[in-house]
N, C-alpha and C positions, 0 to 999 in steps of 0.2 A: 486719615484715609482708612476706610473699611475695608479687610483685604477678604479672598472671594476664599469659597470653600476649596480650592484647591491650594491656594497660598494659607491657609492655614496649618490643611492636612502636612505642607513640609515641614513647617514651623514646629507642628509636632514631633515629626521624624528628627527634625534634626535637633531636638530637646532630649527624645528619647536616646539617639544615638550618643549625645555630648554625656547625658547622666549614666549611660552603661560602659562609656568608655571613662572618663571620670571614676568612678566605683573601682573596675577594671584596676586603675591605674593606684588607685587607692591602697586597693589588696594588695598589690606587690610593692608598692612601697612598704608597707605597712610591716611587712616581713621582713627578718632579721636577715641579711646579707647573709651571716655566716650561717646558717641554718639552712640556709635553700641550697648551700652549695653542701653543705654537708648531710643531703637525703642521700643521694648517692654515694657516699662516701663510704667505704666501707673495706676495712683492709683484712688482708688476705686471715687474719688471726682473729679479727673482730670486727664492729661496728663504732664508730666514733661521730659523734655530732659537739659540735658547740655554737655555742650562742653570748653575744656580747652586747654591750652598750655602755656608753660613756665610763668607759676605764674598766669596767668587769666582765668579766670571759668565765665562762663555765660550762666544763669539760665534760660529757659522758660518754662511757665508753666500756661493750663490751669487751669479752675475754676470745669470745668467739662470735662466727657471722651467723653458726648451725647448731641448733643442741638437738639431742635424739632425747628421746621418751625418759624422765627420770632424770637426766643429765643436772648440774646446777647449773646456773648462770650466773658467773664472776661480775658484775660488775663497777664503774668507778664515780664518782661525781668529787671535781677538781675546779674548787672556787680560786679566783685569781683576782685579787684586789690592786688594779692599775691603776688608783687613785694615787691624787701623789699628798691632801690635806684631809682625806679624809678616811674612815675606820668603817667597816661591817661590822651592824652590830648583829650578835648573834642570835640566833631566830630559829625556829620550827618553819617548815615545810612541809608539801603535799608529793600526789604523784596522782599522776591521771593518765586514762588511758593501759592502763596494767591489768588488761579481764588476760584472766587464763593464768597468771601468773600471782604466784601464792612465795608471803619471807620463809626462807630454808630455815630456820630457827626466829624465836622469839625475838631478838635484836639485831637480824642479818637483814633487817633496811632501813639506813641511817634514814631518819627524819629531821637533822639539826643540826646546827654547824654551831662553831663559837665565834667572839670576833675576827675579826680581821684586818689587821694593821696594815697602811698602805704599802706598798711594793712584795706585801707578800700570799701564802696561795693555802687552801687544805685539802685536803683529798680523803674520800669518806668512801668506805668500800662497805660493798655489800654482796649478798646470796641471797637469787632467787631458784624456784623449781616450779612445775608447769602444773596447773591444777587439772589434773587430769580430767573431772564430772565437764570441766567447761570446755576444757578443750575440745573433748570428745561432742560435745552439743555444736560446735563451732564448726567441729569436720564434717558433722552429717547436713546443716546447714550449706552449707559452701559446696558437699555434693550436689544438694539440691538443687543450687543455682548455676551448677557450672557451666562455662562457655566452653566453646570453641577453642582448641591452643590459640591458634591465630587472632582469637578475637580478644582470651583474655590477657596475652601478651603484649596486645596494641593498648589492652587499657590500662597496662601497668607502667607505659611510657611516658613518662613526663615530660610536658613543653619546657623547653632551656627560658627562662629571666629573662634573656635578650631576644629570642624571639619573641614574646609575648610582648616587650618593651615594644617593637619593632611595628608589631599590626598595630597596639596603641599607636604611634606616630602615624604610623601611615591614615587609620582611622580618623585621629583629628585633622590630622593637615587635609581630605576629604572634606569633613565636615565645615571648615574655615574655610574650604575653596568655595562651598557651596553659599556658604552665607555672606561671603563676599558677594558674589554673584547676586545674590537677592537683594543684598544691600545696596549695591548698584543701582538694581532696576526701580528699588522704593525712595532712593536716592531722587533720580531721573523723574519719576513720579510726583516725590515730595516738591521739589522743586516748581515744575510744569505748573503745579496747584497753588503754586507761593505756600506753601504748608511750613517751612523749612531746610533743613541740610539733614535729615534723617540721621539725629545724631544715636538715635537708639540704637540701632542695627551698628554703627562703627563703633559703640560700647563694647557689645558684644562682640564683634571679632576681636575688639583689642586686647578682653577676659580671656579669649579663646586664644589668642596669641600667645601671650603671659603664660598659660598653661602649658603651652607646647612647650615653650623654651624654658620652663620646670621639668617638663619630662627629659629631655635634652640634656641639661646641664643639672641634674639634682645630686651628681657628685661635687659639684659645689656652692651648693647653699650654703650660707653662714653658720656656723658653728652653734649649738644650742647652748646658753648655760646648763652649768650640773644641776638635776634637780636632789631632792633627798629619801624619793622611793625608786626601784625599780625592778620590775620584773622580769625574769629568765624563764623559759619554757624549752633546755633542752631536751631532744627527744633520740631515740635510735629506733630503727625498726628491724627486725631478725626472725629467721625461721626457729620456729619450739616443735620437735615430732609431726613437722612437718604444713604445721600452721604457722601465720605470718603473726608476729606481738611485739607488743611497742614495752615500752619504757619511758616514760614522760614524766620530769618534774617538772615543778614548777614552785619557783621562788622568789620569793618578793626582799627585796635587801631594801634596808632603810641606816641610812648613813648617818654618823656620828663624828664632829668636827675632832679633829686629832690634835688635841691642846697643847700650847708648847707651856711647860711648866717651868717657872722660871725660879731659879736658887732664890732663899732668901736675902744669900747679903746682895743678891743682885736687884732686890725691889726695890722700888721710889714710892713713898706717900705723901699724897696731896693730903693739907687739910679741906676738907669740904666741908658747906653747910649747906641747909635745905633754905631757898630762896627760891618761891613759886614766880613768875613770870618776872624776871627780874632784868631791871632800867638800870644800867651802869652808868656811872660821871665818874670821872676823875675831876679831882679837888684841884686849888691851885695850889697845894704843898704836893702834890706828887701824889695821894694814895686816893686807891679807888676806891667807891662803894657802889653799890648793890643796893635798891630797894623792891620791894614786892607785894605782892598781895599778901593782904592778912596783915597789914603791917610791919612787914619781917624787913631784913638785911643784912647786909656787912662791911665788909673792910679787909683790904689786900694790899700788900706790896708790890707782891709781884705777878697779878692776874691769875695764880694758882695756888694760892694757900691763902685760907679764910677765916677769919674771924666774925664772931655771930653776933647780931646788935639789935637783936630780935628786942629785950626786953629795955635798951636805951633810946629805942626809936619808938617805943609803944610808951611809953611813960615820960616822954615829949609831949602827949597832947592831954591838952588837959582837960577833965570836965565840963567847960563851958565849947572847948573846941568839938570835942564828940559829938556835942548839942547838936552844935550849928551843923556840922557838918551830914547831920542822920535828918536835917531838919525835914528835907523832900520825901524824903522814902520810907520812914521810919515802922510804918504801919505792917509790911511784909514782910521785916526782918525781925530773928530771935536768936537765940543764943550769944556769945561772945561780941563785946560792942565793935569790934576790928574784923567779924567776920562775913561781913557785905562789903567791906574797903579792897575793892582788886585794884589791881596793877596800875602801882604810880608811877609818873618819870620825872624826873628832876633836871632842872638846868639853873645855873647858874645868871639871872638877870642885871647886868653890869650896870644900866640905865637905874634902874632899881634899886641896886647896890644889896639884892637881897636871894637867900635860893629858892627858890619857886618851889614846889611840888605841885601837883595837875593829881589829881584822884579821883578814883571811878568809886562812887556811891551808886550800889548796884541795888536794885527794889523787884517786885513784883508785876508783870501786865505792863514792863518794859519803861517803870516810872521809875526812873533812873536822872543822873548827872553827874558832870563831872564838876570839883569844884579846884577851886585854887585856896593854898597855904604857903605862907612864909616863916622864914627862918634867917638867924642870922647865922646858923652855922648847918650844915647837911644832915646832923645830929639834931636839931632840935633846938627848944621847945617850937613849937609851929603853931601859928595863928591861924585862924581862919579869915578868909578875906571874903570871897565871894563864889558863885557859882560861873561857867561857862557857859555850860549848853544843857538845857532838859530835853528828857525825851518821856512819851506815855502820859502829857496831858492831854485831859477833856476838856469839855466846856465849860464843868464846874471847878477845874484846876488852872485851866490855862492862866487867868490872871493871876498866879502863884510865880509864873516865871516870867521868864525876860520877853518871850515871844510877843509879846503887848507892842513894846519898846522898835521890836526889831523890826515886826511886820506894818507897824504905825496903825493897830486897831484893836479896840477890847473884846472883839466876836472872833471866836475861834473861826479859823478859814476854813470850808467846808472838805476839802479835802483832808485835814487831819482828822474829820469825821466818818468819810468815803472808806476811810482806810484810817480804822481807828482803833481806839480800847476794846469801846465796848463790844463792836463784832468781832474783837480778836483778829483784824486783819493790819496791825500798824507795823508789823513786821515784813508786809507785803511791800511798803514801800518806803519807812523811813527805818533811822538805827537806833539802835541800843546806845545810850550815850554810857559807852566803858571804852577803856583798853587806851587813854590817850597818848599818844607821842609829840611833845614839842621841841622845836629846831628852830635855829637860824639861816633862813637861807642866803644865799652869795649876796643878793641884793638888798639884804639887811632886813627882809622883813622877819618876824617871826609867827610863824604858824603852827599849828597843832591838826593833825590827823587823827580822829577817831570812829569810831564804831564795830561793829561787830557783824555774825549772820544777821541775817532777816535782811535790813535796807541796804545795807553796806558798809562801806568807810567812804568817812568823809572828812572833809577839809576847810577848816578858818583861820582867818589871817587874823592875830591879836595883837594887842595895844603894846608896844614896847615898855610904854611908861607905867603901865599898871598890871603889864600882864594877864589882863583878863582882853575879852573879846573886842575887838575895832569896828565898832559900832558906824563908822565911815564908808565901811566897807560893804557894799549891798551883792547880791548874787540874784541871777534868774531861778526860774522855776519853767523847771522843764525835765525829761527824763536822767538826766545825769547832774540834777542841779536843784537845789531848795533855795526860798530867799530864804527860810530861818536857819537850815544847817548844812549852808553853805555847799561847796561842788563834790560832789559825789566821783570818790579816784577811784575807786575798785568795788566789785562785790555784786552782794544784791540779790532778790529772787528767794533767800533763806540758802542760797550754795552757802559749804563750809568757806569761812576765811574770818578771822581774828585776829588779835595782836599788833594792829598793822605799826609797823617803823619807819621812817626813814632817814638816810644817811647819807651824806654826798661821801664819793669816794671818787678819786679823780675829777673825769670827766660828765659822769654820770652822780641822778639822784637813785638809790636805790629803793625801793618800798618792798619791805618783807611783811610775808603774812601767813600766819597759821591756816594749815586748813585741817580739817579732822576734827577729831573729838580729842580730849584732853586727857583721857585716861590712859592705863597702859593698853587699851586694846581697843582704842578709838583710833589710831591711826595720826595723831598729831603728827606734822611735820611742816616744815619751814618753805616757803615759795616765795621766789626771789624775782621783781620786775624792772626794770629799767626808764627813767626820762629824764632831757635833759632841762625840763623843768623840773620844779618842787611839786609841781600841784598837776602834773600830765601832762599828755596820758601816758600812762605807763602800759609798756609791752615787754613781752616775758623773748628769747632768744629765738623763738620760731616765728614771732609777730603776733602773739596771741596777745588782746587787752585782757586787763587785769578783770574789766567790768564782766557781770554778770548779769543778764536781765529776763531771764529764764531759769528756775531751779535745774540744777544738774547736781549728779553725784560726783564732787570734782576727788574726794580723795587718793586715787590712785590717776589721777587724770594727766595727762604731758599741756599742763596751761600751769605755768610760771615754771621757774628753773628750782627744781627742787636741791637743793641740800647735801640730804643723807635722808634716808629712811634707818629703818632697821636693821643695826649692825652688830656681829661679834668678831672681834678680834683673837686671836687662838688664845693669848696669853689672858685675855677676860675673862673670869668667872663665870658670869653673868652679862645675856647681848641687853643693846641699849635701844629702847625705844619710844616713844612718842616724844619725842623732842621737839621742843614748841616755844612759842612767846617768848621771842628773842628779842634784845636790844641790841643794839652794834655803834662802834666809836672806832674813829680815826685818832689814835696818841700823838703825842708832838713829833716823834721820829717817825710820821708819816705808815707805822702800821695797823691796818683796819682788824678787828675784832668782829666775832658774834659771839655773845651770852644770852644761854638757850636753859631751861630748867630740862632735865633726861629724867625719862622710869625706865624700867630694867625690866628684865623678863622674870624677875625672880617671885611671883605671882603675889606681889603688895601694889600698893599705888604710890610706895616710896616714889623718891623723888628728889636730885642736888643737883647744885650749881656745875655749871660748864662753857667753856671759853677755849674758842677755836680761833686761829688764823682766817681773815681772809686772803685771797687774791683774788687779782685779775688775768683773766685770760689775756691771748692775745688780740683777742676780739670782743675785749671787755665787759666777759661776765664774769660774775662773782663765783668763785669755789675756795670750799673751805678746805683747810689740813684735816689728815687724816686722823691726827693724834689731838690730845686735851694742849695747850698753849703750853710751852716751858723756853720761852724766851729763843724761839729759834727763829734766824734770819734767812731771809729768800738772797741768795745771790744773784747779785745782776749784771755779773757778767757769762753764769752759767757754770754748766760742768763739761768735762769731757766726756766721749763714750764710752770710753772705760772705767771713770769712775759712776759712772749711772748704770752700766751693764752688769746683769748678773738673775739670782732667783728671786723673783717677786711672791707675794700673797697679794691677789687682788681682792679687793669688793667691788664688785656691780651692782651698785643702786636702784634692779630695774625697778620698773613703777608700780609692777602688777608683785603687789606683797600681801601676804594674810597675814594682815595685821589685826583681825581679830582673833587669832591664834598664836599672836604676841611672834609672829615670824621676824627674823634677825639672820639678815644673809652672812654667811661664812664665809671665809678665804680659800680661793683657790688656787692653783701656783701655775705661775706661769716665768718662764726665763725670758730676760731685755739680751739676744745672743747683739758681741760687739759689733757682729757685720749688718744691724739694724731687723734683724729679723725676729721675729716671736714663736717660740715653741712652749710646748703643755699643755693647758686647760683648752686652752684658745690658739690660735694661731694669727699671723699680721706680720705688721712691720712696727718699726717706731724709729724717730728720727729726733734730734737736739735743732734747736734754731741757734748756733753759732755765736757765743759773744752774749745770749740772753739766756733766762733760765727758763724758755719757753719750752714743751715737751709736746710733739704730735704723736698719738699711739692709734693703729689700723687694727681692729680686731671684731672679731664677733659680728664683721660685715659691718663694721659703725667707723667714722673717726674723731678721736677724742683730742679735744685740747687742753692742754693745762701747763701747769710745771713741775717740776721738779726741785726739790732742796731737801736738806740734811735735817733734820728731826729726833729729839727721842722719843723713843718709843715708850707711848701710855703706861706710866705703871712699876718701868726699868731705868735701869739707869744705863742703858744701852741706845747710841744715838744708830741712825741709819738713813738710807736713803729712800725718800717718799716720792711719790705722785698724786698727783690730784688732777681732775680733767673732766671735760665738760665733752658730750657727744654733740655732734654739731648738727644732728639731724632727729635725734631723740633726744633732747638735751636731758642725759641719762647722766649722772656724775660717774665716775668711777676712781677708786684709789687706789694705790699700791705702795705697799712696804717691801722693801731688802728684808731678805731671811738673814737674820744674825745669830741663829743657833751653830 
C-alpha cells in the first residue's frame, strides 16, 4: 500500500525522534556511573573523581577545590586492582585536558604505574602549577564572553542521570504510543486490501518495546565477561587563580593472567608424542594405538603416556605397497613418499579375521582417494587391497576408477563435468575423498563417512566381507545425495568442516567435525552433532543441520556444539589451541574418549597428542573434561553441596575468539556459595540434581548443564573438583576447576 505524503512526513518524525532519543540514550549509558556521580563531587579540602569497570577503580584526587595564583597543586591517582585472576601489567599513560597547567618539577607528573597484582592498589602522587601566559589568554577570553550571573549560573547546572533517564522514557513510550496507533490503522488497511496483518509495523513496535524495557531495567543485564583491555578516563575539575582546569588521565590497562606456579615435586609428566589427526583403536590385548597422518603413531597403556611407532608403522609398507597405493595421484605429489598419506583409521574386521586401515591418498585438482590395507597385526606389514572411493576424475580419467562399475556407464555423466576439473568448480558440489572414518553400526552394517570442504562429507555402506565398498547398495542423486558417493551427512558450499567421526555413545550417533583451518591461527576446533541414525540427519543442540548448502563463514558460528576453543589454564605455560581432527571410542567399562591433535600459542605449528573424557549431559550432549584424561571416574550417584561448594576458575568458551591472534581465554574466579548462589566474576545460582552427578549453573544470563566429578589437575599431581557444562541456549561450553592452592 502506498502511504500519502502526510503518512510519510510521520514516518520520518518518528524515525527522527526514535534515532535522537536512541543516541540520547546511548551517551548516558555509555558513561561511567561513578564518573557522572563524581562531577559534583567535591570535598570540602579537595576534588575527588573515580572511575571503574570490571574489577578496576581509579582514584583522583585533589589536595584542594581552590588554588590562588602560584599555588602547587597536590594531586593523587590510586589504581585498585579488584580482579581476583588476573594482574595490571605496567604501562605508560597520558593526560588530556590539562591547558593551563604546567609539572612543578621535571618528574612531578607520574606517567606510569607498574604491575599490579590482584586485590591490590598504587597511588602515584604528583605536583602541578598554573602556566600563567595561558592562563592569562583564558581570563581575557572568558571576559570577553561573559554572561549574565544568572545566565551563566544556569549554564553551569547540570541535568541529574535520572532526569535525563526519565524524558528518555517518557520520549519513547510517546514515540511507541504513536506507532502503535499507525500501526493500527495500516493494520485495518492492510487487511480491508487482503494485503496482509501489517507485520512490519508490529516489528517495529516490538524493537521499540525491547528498548524501553532496556532503558528500564539496564541495572540488570547480564553480566559481561572480562575482556583484556580497558580504559579509565578519571577526571576532576577545580578553580586555578580563579579559572576553571581540569586534570584528566587517561589509561588504558591491559591485563595479564596471574599464574599459579606450581612446586616441582608437585608436577606430573605425561609422555606425549606428535600424532597429526589421529584414529585411536584399542587392540584386543588391552593397549591402545594411535595412527595418523604422514604415517606416524603409537601405543598406550593408559591413554596418557605414549610411545612413538612412527618409524615401525612406516617400514611396514613396503615398496610394492607405496606403488599401489600413490598409483591414482602420484603426479602432484613430491617430497617424502608418506607425505600425501593423511588421516587413517583403523578397525578391527572380525568377518575378515583381518585389521583394515582406510587411507586418504591426497593429490592435486581434488584427484584424490581413499584406499584400503590389511594387516595381520595393527603394527604391520600392510597390503594393499584396493581403492574405495575417487574423487577429481574427468572424462579422460574416469574409466581409471570404479565410477564405471557403480554408475553402470563408460561416459562420464555430465554433471561431474557441469561442475568439474577443468572449470575448477568440483568443489562446488562434490568431496575431496580424505579424512575417512569407518564403524559398525547397531544394525551390523559397516560404513565409512568421508570428505572434506568444498562438497562435503559423505557416507557408504561397505562390504563386511571384503571391506571395501557394497556395490548392492545404490543411492539417489539429488541435493543431499550422489549415486556414486553416496548420501551427503553434513557440509558443503566450501564452509569449513573436516575430520568428520562417528561414534555411538548411548543413545545417540554422534558425528564430529573440524571446522577452521588447521594451523595454529586458523581457528581449528571440534563441532559436535547428534542422530539417532548412523547416516542422519544430524542436528547440533539448538536444531541446527550439520548440512551446509550455501558458503558461510562457519568458524566462530553457534551451528554444531563446539568443544573448547582456546584455552589456558593458570598452571600452563603455554594456552592450547586449534585443536582439531579427533577420533573418539567408547572402552569396555563404558567410558567415551575424544583424541584431538592441539598447537599451543607458543608461535610454532608444533603440535601432540591429547585425550579428554567425554560426557553426557542430562539432555544428552556430549561435553568434554576440563583436564587431559588420568583415569578419572564420573560418579553416578553425585556429590554433596558441600563437597562441590567452594572457589572456582572458570573458562567460558565464548564463540566470538581471535583466533588469528592465537587468543586462548583465561580463568576467571568465581565461588559455588553452599546456599546455591554464585559470587565473583559472574553472579547466578547453581544447583546438584540429587543421587546424579548432574550440575545446573545460572550465570552470565545463560543456563549451563553439565557435571560435575573429581579430576586431576593437568600437569599436578593435585586431584580437585571440576565442571563441565553445556549452555542450553548458546550451546556455549563452560568449565570449572576447584582452586587448590
Amino acid at each position: 500500500m502506498k502511504m500519502s505524503g502526510k503518512e510519510k512526513r510521520i514516518h520520518g518524525l518518528l524515525a527522527a525522534v526514535c534515532f535522537g532519543a536512541l543516541v540520547c540514550f546511548m551517551a548516558l549509558a555509555a558513561r561511567p556511573v561513578s564518573s557522572i556521580a563524581a562531577e559534583d563531587k567535591a570535598a570540602s579540602e579537595g576534588v575527588i573523581s573515580e572511575a571503574s569497570n570490571d574489577g578496576i577503580t581509579v582514584t583522583l584526587e585533589t589536595d584542594k577545590a581552590s588554588y590562588s595564583a602560584g599555588e602547587e597543586i597536590h594531586y593523587t591517582i590510586t589504581i585498585e586492582n579488584g580482579k581476583t585472576l588476573a594482574y595490571l601489567k605496567g604501562a605508560e599513560f597520558t593526560y588530556s585536558n590539562t591547558k593551563g597547567l604546567l609539572p612543578a618539577a621535571e618528574d612531578s607528573m607520574p606517567a606510569s604505574f607498574p604491575d599490579i597484582q590482584p586485590g591490590e592498589s598504587c597511588t602515584l602522587s604528583g605536583v602541578l602549577v598554573g602556566d600563567e601566559a595561558v592562563l592569562a589568554v583564558a581570563a581575557a577570553e572568558s571576559a570577553a564572553v561573559s554572561q549574565p550571573a544568572d545566565s551563566a549560573a544556569g549554564a553551569e547546572k547540570s541535568v541529574s542521570p535520572a532526569v535525563i533517564a526519565i524524558v528518555i522514557i517518557v520520549v519513547l513510550a510517546v514515540v511507541l504510543a504513536l506507532i502503535l496507533i499507525l500501526g493500527r490503522r495500516k493494520k485495518a488497511q492492510g487487511t480491508e486490501n487482503g494485503k496482509g496483518k501489517g507485520k512490519g509495523t508490529g516489528g517495529g513496535a516490538a524493537a521499540l518495546a525491547l528498548l524501553l524495557a532496556l532503558c528500564m531495567a539496564g541495572e540488570v543485564l547480564p553480566v559481561q565477561a572480562a575482556t583484556d583491555s580497558i580504559t579509565l578516563r578519571p577526571y576532576v575539575k577545580f578553580e586555578y587563580a580563579g579559572q576553571e582546569v581540569m586534570i584528566r588521565a587517561v589509561i588504558e590497562f591491559r591485563m595479564g593472567q596471574n599464574r599459579w606456579i606450581v612446586d616441582a615435586e608437585d608436577k606430573a609428566q605425561n609422555k606425549q608424542i606428535t600424532c597429526h589427526d589421529p584414529s585411536i583403536f584399542r587392540d584386543l590385548d588391552g593397549v591402545y594405538y594411535v595412527l595418523g597422518t604422514h604415517i606416524t603413531g603409537g601405543r598406550s597403556t593408559n591413554l596418557y603416556d605414549w610411545v612413538s611407532l612412527d618409524n615401525v608403522i612406516r617400514e611396514s609398507y613396503s615398496l610394492e605397497t607405496r606403488n599401489q597405493v600413490r598409483a591414482w595421484n602420484e603426479e602432484g605429489n613430491k617430497g617424502d613418499w608418506f607425505g600425501y598419506l593423511w588421516a587413517p583409521d583403523v578397525i578391527y574386521n572380525e568377518t575378515m579375521g583381518k585389521y583394515c586401515i582406510y587411507l586418504s591418498a591426497d593429490g592435486d585438482n581434488w584427484k584424490s582417494n581413499i584406499v584400503m590395507l590389511t594387516a595381520d597385526y595393527v603394527t604391520g606389514p600392510y597390503e594393499y587391497v584396493d581403492s574405495i572411493v575417487y574423487s577429481g576424475f574427468t572424462a579422460e580419467t574416469f574409466g581409471e576408477t570404479d565410477a564405471p562399475k557403480v554408475l553402470g556407464t563408460q561416459e562420464i555423466p555430465e554433471r561431474y563435468v557441469t561442475n568439474g576439473v577443468a572449470n575448477k568448480k568440483w568443489g562446488d558440489m562434490w568431496p575431496n575423498c580424505i579424512d575417512p572414518c569407518v564403524f559398525y553400526a547397531d544394525d551390523g552394517r559397516l560404513l565409512m563417512a568421508y570428505g572434506s570442504w568444498s562438497g562435503g562429507i559423505f557416507i557408504l555402506e561397505l562390504d563386511k566381507e571384503t571391506g571395501l565398498r557394497d556395490y548392492s547398495v545404490t543411492y539417489e542423486t539429488d541435493i543431499h545425495s550422489d549415486a556414486y558417493f553416496g548420501k551427503k551427512i553434513a557440509g558443503g558450499a566450501y564452509a569449513s568442516g573436516e575430520a568428520s567421526y562417528i561414534q555411538k555413545i548411548g543413545d545417540y550417533y554422534y558425528l564430529f567435525i573440524s571446522y577452521g583451518g588447521l594451523e595454529a591461527a586458523g581457528g581449528y576446533n571440534v563441532r559436535v552433532f547428534r542422530s539417532e541414525r548412523p547416516d542422519g540427519d544430524y542436528v547440533d543442540a539448538l536444531g541446527n543441520t550439520a548440512y551446509y548448502d550455501k558458503y558461510a563463514l562457519n568458524i566462530n558460528q553457534s551451528v554444531g556444539v563446539r568443544l573448547m576453543g582456546g584455552y589456558q589454564w593458570r598452571n600452563f605455560t603455554v594456552g592450547q589451541v586449534a585443536q582439531g581432527h579427533n577420533s573418539a571410542f567408547v572402552d569396555d567399562d563404558g567410558k567415551a574418549y575424544i583424541v584431538f591433535h592441539t598447537r599451543t600459542t607458543n608461535g610454532t605449528e608444533g603440535h601432540y597428542l591429547k585425550l579428554h573424557q567425554l560426557f553426557q549431559t542430562k539432555e544428552g550432549w556430549l561435553v568434554a573434561a576440563p583436564y587431559l584424561t588420568h583415569g578419572e571416574t564420573l560418579k553416578e550417584d553425585g556429590y554433596s553441596a558441600s563437597e562441590v561448594a567452594g572457589d572456582y576458575e572458570i573458562i567460558l568458551h565464548e564463540l566470538e575468539i581471535d583466533y588469528a591472534g592465537l587468543e586462548a581465554k583465561q580463568p576467571v574466579m568465581i565461588t559455588l556459595q553452599e546456599d546455591g548462589s554464585i559470587t565473583g566474576e559472574y553472579t547466578g545460582s547453581w544447583s546438584l540434581e540429587s543421587g546424579t552427578p548432574y550440575i545446573t549453573l545460572s550465570l552470565n544470563g545463560q543456563n549451563y548443564s553439565g557435571v560435575a566429578l573429581e579430576m586431576e589437575v593437568e600437569g599436578t599431581v593435585f586431584k580437585t573438583m571440576v565442571f563441565t557444562a553445556l549452555g542450553d541456549e548458546n550451546q556455549v561450553t563452560l568449565w570449572g576447576s576447584k582452586c587448590v592452592e
